[in-house]
Steps between C-alpha positions, in 0.01 A plus 500: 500500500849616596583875541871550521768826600796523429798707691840527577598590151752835447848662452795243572860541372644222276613227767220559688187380658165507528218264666119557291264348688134452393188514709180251381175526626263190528457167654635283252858664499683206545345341234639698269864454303631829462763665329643840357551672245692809358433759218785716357370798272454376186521138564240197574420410825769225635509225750699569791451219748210277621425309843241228496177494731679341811836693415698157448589553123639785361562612147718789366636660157832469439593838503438502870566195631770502820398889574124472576302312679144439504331396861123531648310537853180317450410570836518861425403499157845621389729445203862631512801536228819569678749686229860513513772603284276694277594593183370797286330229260283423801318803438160493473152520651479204692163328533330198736301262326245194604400197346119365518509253832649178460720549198836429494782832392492598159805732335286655259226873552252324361464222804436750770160634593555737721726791507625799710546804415895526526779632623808665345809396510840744427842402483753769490848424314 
């Protein structure tokens, strides 16, 4: 079982930045691939970015790619996503997400076991 927090979210001008970072509990952290994910109002959960278990492949949508970046602390059971030049699209409750041990990153919700419970993001224009 993973438990994970997330924090760091909040209000940012466009142009901005912001670093979430997401705290697991458990001994099989680094295991894990891991990845988030944002949620506008009124839209389906989305994949941001993704980091595999040893943090030596990453993976991000398009829409972000160049202006985040997704890192992790295995020693401290930490997952980061550095934000810059944010853009009122980025918007959104931001949330940290875990695969089952051993599995590679997936892009999709439905791969990810484990789930925090978020952290909101607001971009002013």
């Amino acid at each position: 079982q993973v438990q994970l927090v997330e924090s760091g979210g909040g209000l940012v001008q466009t142009g901005g930045s912001l670093r979430l970072s997401c705290a697991a509990s458990g001994r099989t952290f680094s295991a894990h691939a891991m990845a988030w994910f944002r949620q506008a109002p009124g839209t389906e959960r989305e994949f941001v970015a993704a980091i595999t278990w040893s943090g030596g492949s990453t993976n991000y949508a398009d829409s972000v790619k160049g202006r985040f970046t997704i890192s992790r602390d295995n020693t401290n059971n930490m997952v980061y996503l550095q934000m810059n030049s944010l853009k009122p699209d980025d918007a959104a409750v931001y949330y940290c997400a875990a695969r089952r041990p051993g599995i590679t990153i997936a892009t999709i919700p439905t791969g990810y076991n484990y789930w925090g419970q978020g952290t909101q993001v607001t971009v002013s224009s």
